[in-house]
C-alpha positions in Angstrom: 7.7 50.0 13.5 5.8 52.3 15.9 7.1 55.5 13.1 5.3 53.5 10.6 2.2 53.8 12.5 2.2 56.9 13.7 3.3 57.9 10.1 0.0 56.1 8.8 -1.8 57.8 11.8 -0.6 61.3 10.6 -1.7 60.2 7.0 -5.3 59.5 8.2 -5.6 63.0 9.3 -4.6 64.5 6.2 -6.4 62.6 4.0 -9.4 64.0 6.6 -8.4 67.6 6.5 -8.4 67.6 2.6 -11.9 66.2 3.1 -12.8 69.3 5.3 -11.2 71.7 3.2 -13.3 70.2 -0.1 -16.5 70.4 2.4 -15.6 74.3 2.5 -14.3 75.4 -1.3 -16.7 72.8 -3.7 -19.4 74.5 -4.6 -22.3 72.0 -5.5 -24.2 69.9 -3.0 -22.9 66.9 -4.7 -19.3 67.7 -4.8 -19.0 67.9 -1.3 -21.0 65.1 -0.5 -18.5 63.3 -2.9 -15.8 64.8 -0.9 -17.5 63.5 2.9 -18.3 60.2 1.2 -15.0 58.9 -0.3 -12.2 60.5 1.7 -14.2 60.1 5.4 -13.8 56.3 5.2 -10.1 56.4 3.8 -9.1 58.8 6.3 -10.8 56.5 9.3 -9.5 53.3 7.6 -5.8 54.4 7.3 -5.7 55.9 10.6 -7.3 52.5 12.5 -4.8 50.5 10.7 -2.1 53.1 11.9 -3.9 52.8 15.6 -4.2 49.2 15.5 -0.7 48.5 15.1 -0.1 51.0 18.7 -3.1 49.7 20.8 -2.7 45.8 20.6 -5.1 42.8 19.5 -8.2 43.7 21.7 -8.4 47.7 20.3 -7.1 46.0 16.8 -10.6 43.7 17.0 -12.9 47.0 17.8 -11.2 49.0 15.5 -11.6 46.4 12.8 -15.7 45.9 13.8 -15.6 49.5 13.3 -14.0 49.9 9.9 -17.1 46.8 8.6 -19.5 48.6 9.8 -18.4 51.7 8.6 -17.8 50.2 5.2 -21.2 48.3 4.9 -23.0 51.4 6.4 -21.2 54.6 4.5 -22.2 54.2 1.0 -26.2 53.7 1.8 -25.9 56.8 3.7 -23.7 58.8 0.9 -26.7 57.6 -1.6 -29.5 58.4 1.0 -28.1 61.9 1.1 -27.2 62.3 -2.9 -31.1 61.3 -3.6 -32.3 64.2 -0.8 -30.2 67.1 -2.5 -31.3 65.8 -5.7 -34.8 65.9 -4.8 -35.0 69.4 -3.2 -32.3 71.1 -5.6 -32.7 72.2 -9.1 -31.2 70.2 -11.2 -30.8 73.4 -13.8 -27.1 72.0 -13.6 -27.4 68.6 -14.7 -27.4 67.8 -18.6 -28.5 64.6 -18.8 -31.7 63.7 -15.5 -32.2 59.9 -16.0 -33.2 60.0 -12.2 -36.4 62.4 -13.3 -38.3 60.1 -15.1 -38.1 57.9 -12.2 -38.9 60.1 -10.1 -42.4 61.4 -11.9 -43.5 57.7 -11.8 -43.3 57.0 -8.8 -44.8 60.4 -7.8 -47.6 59.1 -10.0 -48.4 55.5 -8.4 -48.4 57.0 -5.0 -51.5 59.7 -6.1 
């Protein structure tokens, strides 16, 4: 059982060093946001379960606290972050801006 573990361990860290590597070669803001904001928490998630099982029930307990909080936390961030790039990038990419008309009313009510 402990190669299981350490097998989901070793897992964790791949699944994290793909997330580095799409960090380094995507080339928009929001791809590698993307990239940080979905594989991060997969990577921590499979690599506490693969700890948990090695560490016993009191490390299992602040491992599992860890993976709530992460999981409540992580996508508030990841959409906190996706509306800053979106507000100080061009969006000369983007075909379709439904956030802009949001954006110029609000800008509007707070003059």
């Amino acid at each position: 059982m402990t190669i299981a573990f350490e097998l989901l361990m070793a897992v964790g860290g791949a699944i994290a060093l793909l997330a580095g590597v799409g960090l380094l070669r995507f080339e928009s803001s929001y791809a590698r946001l993307h990239a940080a904001g979905k594989a991060s928490p997969v990577a921590f998630l499979v690599t506490a379960i693969g700890a948990a099982g090695l560490i016993g029930w009191e490390g299992s307990a602040y491992l599992a606290i860890t993976a709530v909080a992460m999981v409540l936390t992580l996508p508030l961030g990841v959409h906190l972050l996706f509306r800053a790039v979106h507000r100080t990038t061009s969006g000369s990419h983007l075909t379709i801006d439904e956030l802009a008309a949001a954006e110029a009313r609000t800008t509007t009510e707070q003059r």
